[in-house]
Structure formats: structure tokens, C-alpha cells
C-alpha positions in Angstrom: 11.5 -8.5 13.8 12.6 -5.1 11.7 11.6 -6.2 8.7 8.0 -7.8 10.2 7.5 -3.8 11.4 8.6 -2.4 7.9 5.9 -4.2 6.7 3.5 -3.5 9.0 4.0 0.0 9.2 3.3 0.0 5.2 0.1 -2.0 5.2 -1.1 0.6 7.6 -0.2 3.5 5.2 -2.0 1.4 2.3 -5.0 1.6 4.7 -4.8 5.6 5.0 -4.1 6.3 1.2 -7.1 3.9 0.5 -8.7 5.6 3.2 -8.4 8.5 1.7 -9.7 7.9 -1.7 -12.6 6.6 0.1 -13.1 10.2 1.5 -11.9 11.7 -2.0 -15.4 9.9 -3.6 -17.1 11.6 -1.3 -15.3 14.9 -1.4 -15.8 15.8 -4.5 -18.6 16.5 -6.5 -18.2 15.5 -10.1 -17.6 12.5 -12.1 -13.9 12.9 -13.5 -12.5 14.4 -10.2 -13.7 11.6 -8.3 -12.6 8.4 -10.6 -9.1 10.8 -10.7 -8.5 10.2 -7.0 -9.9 6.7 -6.6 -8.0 5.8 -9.1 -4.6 7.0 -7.6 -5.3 6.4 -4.2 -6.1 2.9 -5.4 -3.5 2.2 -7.2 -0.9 3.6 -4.4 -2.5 2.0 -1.8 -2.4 -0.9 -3.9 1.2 -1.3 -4.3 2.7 -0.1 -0.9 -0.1 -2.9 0.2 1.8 -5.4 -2.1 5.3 -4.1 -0.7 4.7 -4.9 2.7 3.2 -8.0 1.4 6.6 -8.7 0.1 8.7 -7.5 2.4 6.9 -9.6 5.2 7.0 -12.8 3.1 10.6 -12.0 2.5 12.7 -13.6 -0.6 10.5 -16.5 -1.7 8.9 -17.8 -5.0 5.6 -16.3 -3.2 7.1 -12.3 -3.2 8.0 -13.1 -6.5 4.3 -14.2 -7.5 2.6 -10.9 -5.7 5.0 -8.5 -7.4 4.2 -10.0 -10.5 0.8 -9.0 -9.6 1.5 -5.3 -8.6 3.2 -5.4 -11.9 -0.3 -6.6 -13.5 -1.9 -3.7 -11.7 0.0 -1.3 -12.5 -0.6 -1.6 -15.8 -3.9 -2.4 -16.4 -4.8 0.4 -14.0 -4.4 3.4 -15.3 -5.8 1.6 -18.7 -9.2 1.0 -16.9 -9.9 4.4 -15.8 -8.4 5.8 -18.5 -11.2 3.6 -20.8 -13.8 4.4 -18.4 -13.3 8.1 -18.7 -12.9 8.1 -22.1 -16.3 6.1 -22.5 -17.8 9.1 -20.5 -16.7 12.0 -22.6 -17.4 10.1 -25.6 -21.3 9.3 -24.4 -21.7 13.1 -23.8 -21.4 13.4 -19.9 -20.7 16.7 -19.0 -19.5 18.8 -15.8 -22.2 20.5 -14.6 -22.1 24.2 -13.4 -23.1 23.7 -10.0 -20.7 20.7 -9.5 -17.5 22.5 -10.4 
């Protein structure tokens, strides 16, 4: 019962931190600032998403499968958009005056 509303009450604050990186594309106006937040909103809605996953499923060879996943994640993550943004800068995008 407790631990079923633990883990409800973190799947619905993975919705608003992804829900919030949905507003953050959308906020702001230039290419680095947005895959910055989308990226970290991801990647914390991500695993408190996961957590609640686990903590719902309780001990079990399944947790132990999705944090092995989170694990994944968090790794390849920051990897991605750190590539993607590198792959920018490197083909010449540049921040425009007007979108600062």
C-alpha cells in the first residue's frame, strides 16, 4: 500500500520534470539552451520514472533488469547530447544575436 503510493507519487514527478523539458524546448530560443534542458529533464525524469518503476515492482529479478537499464541510460545519455552538440559547433552552427 505505502510503497504502491511511493511509487506512484514518483511516476507523477517524472511526468512534471518531463513536462517541463517539454516547455523548456519551447522556452528557449536557441539550439544549445534547448538540447541542455531536454537533455536533463530527460534524463531526471528518466530515472525517478525507473525508480518508481522499481520500487512498485519491489525486490525481483525484474527491478534488477530496469535498473540495469537506468544504469544504461545514464551513461549513454549525457554521451548523446554531448556528441550531438559537439557535431553542431564543429559544423559551424552559431548563436544568433537575436536568439540570445
Amino acid at each position: 500500500m505505502i510503497r504502491d503510493m511511493i511509487a506512484g507519487f514518483l511516476v507523477i514527478g517524472a511526468l512534471i520534470f518531463m513536462t517541463f523539458g517539454v516547455i523548456g524546448i519551447f522556452r528557449f530560443r536557441n539550439f544549445y539552451a534547448r538540447i541542455l534542458i531536454t537533455s536533463k529533464a530527460e534524463i531526471v525524469g528518466f530515472l525517478t520514472m525507473m525508480a518508481g518503476i522499481i520500487i512498485s515492482a519491489g525486490l525481483s529479478f525484474f527491478s534488477l533488469k530496469v535498473g540495469l537499464i537506468a544504469v544504461l541510460v545514464m551513461l549513454t545519455n549525457p554521451i548523446a547530447t554531448h556528441a550531438i552538440t559537439r557535431s553542431a559547433r564543429n559544423s559551424g552552427y552559431k548563436i544568433r544575436k537575436d536568439d540570445e
